[in-house]
C-alpha positions as CSV (number, residue, x, y, z in Angstrom):
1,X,23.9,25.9,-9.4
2,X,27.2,24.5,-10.2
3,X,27.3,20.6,-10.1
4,X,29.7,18.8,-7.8
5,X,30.4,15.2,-7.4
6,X,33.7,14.0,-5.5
7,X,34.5,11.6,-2.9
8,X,35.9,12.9,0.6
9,X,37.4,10.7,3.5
10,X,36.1,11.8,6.9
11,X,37.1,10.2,10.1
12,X,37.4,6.3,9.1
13,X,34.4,6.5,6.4
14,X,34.4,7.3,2.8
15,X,31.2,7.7,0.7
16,X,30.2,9.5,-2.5
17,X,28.5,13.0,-2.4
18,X,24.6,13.0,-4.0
19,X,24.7,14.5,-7.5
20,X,22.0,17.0,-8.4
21,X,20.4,14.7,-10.5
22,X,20.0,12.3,-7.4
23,X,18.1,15.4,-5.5
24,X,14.9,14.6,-7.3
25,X,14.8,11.6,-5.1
26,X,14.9,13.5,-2.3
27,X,18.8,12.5,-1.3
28,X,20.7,14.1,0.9
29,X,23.9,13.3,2.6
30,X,24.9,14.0,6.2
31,X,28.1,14.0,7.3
32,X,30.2,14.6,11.0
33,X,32.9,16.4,10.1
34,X,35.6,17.9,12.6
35,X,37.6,21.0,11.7
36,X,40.3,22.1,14.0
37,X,40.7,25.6,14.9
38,X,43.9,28.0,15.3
39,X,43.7,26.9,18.8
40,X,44.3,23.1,18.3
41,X,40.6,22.7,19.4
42,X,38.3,20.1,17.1
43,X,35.4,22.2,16.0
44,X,32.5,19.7,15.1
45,X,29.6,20.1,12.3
46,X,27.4,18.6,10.5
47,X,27.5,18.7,6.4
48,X,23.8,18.5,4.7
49,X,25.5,17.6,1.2
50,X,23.0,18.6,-1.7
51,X,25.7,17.6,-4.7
52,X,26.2,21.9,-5.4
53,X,29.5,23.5,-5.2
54,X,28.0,26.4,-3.5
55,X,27.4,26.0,0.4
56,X,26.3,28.4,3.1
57,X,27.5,28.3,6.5
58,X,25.5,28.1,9.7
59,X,26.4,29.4,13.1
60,X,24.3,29.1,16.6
61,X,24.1,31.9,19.2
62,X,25.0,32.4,22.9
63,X,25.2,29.4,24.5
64,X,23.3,27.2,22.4
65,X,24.6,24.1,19.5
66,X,24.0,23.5,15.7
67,X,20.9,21.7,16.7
68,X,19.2,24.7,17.8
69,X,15.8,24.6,16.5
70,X,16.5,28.1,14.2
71,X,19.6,26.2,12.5
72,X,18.1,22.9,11.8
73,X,15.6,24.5,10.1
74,X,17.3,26.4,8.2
75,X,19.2,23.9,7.0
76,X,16.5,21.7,6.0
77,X,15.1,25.0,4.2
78,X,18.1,25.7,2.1
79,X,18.8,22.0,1.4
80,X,15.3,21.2,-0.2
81,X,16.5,24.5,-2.9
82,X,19.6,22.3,-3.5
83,X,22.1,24.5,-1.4
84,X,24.5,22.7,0.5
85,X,24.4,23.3,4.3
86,X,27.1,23.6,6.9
87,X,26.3,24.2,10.6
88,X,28.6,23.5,13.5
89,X,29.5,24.4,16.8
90,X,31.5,26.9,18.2
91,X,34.6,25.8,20.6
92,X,33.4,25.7,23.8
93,X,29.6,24.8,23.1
94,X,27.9,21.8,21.7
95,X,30.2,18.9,20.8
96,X,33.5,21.1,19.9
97,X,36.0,21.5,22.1
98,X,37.3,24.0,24.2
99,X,36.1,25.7,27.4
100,X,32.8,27.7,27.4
101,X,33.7,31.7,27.2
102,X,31.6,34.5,27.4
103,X,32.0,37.0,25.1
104,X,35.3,36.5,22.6
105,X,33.2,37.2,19.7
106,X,36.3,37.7,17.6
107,X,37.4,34.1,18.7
108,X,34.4,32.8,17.6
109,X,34.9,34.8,14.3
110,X,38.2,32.8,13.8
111,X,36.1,29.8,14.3
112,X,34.7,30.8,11.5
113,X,37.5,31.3,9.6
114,X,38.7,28.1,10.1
115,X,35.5,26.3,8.8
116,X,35.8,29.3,5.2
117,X,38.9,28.0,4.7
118,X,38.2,23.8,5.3
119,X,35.8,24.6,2.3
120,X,37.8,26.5,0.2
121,X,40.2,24.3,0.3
122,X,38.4,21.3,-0.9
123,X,37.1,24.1,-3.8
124,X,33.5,25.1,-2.6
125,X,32.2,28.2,-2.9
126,X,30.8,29.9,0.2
127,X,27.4,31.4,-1.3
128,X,26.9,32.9,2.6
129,X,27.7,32.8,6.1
130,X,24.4,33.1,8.5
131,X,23.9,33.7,12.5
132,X,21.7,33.6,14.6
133,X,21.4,36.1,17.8
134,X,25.3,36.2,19.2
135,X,26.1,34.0,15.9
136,X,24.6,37.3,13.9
137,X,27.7,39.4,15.5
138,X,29.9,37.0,14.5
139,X,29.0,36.8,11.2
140,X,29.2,40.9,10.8
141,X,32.6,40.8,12.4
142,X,34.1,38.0,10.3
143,X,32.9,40.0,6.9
144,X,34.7,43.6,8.4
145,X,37.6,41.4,9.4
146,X,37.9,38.9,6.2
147,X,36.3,40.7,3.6
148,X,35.8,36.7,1.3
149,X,31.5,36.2,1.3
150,X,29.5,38.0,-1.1
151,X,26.3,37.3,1.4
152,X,26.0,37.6,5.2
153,X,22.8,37.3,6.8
154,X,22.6,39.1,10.8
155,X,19.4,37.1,12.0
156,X,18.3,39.0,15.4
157,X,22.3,40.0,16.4
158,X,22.5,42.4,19.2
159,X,24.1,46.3,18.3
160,X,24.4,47.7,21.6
161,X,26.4,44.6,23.7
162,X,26.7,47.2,26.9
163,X,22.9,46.9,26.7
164,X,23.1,43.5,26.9
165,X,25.5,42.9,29.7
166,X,23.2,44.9,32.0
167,X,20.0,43.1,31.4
168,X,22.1,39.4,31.8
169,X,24.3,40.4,34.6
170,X,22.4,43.5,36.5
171,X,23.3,47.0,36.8
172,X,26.0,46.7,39.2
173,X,28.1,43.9,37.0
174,X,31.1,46.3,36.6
175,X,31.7,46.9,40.8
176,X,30.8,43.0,41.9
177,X,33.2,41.9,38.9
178,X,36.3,44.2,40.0
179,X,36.0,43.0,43.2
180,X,35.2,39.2,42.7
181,X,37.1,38.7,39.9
182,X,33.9,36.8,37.9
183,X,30.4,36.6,38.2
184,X,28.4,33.3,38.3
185,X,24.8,33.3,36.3
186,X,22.1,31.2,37.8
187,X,19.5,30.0,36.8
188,X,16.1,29.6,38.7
189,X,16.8,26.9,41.0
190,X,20.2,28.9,42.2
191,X,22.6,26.4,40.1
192,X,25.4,28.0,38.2
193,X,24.8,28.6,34.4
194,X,27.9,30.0,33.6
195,X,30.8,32.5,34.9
196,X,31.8,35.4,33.4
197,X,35.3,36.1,34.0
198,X,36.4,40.1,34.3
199,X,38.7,39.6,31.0
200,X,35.5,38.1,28.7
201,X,33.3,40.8,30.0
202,X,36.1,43.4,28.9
203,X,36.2,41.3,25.7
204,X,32.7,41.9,25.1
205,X,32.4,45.3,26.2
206,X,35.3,46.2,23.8
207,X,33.3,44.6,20.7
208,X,32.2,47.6,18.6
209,X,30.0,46.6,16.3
210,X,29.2,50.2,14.8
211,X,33.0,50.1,13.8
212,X,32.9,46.6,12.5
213,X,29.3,47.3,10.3
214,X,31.0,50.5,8.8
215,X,34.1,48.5,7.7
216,X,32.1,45.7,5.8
217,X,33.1,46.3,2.1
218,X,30.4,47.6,0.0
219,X,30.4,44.4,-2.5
220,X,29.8,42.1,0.6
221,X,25.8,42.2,0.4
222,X,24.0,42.0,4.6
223,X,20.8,40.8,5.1
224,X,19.4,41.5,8.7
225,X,16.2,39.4,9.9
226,X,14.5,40.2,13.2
227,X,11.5,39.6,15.3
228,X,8.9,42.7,15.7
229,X,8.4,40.9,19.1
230,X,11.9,39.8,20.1
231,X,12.3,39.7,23.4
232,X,16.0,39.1,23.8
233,X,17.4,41.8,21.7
234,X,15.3,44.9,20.8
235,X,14.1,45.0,17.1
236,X,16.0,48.4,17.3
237,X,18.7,46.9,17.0
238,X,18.2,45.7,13.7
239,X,17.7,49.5,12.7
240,X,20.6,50.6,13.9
241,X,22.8,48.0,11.7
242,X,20.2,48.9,8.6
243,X,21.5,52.7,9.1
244,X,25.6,52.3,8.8
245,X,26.0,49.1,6.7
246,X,26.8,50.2,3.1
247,X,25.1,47.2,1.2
248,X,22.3,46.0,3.4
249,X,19.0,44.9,3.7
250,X,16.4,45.1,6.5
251,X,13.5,42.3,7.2
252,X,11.4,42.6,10.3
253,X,9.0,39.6,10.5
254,X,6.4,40.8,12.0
255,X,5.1,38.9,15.9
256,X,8.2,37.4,15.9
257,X,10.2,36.7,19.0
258,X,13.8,35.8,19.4
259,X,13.9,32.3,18.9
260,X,11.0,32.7,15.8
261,X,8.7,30.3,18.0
262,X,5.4,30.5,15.5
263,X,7.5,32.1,12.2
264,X,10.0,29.5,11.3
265,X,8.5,29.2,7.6
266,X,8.8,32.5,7.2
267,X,12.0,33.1,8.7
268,X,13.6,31.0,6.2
269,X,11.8,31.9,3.1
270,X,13.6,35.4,3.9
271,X,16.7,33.9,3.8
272,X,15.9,31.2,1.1
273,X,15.1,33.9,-0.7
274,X,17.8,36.4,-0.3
275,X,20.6,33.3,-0.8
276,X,19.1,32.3,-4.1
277,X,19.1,36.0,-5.6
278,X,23.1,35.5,-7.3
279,X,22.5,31.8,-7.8
């Protein structure tokens, strides 16, 4: 990996990155740092600095933060091989701003965007992007869309989102939406989780990922990871994106569920593993 060693100013502090030489003493800067999107909204993340130029970007799934237990370790994972980390949250969830949305995956893929080109322009390379479960389609549809990281990894992202909708919001979504307008998701105890406005459900059910997987240029490299036992998302799913995506690569870890409960280890050896392959 490339050395790096500059200074950046970050909200009022300033403080000098780790050099590579310094990781042998296990040193590892963490810092806030807030990116605002095309929106005006702050997006807010957390930089695991390792000293390398190269960095690989983290995003969380449906409705969930960067300190979901997948993306922390991860990040841990990745900054122990000297790869700096970036994981942050989407508008609307965690501590970014912005209202809470479902669906708008394309938003969240200008998110994205946003945090590629904070890092380009202080002239890091972006090694990879990675998501987890809605954060997996985002990631797809940000490489058909901007076509600028060699490596995306799809960890347990959903193919079929109609399928999806039906299971979260029941059968009969499309008829009590039209006439309501929304549809509120509680939880056991009857509170509200969420609403689901008609125009986000349309958004979703508009999202084609078969479209967006066969449009992902053939030098971008995909890695998908998913659970044998998932029980969120289908491992089917995972075969359907390893039959239409020109450059990809399949990994099923076997007894694991959505949120890889018992197979964290393994979970990021897979994608330790597949990062460090160009580096």
């Amino acid at each position: 990996m490339v050395p790096f060693n500059f200074k950046v100013a970050v909200n009022p502090s300033l403080f000098t990155l780790a050099t590579l030489d310094q990781l042998g003493k296990d040193v590892i800067e963490h810092q806030r740092i807030t990116i605002e999107n095309n929106y005006g909204e702050k997006l807010v993340g957390l930089l695991h600095e390792t000293g390398s130029a190269e960095i690989v970007i983290l995003c969380h799934g449906f409705r969930s933060t960067k300190e979901t237990s997948v993306i922390v370790n991860l990040a841990d994972a990745l900054t122990k091989e000297g790869i700096t980390v970036f994981r942050f949250d989407f508008s609307g969830n965690g501590e970014s701003e912005g209202s809470f949305r479902y669906g708008y995956y394309r938003r969240e893929a200008d998110d994205l965007h946003a945090v590629v080109l904070y890092f380009s322009g202080v002239k890091r390379v972006i090694t990879g992007i990675l998501g987890h479960s809605k954060g997996g389609n985002v990631v797809l549809l940000y490489a058909s869309k901007y076509q600028d990281v060699p490596k995306v990894i799809n960890v347990s992202g959903r193919f079929d989102l109609e399928r999806g909708t039906e299971e979260r919001l029941g059968k009969d979504f499309m008829q009590r939406i039209k006439e309501n307008g929304f549809i509120d998701v509680k939880g056991k105890e009857g509170n509200v989780l969420y609403r689901v406005t008609e125009d986000s459900l349309m958004d979703r059910l508009a999202t084609d990922m078969r479209a967006a997987c066969i449009s992902i240029e053939k030098n971008c490299r995909v890695l998908t990871v998913h659970g044998s036992v998932d029980e969120i998302t289908p491992v089917e799913d995972a075969l359907e994106f390893a039959k239409i995506i020109p450059n990809h690569k399949l990994h099923i870890i076997d007894g694991a569920d959505h949120c890889y409960t018992k197979h964290l280890p393994k979970l990021a050896e897979v994608v330790v593993d597949f990062i460090k392959e160009s580096l």
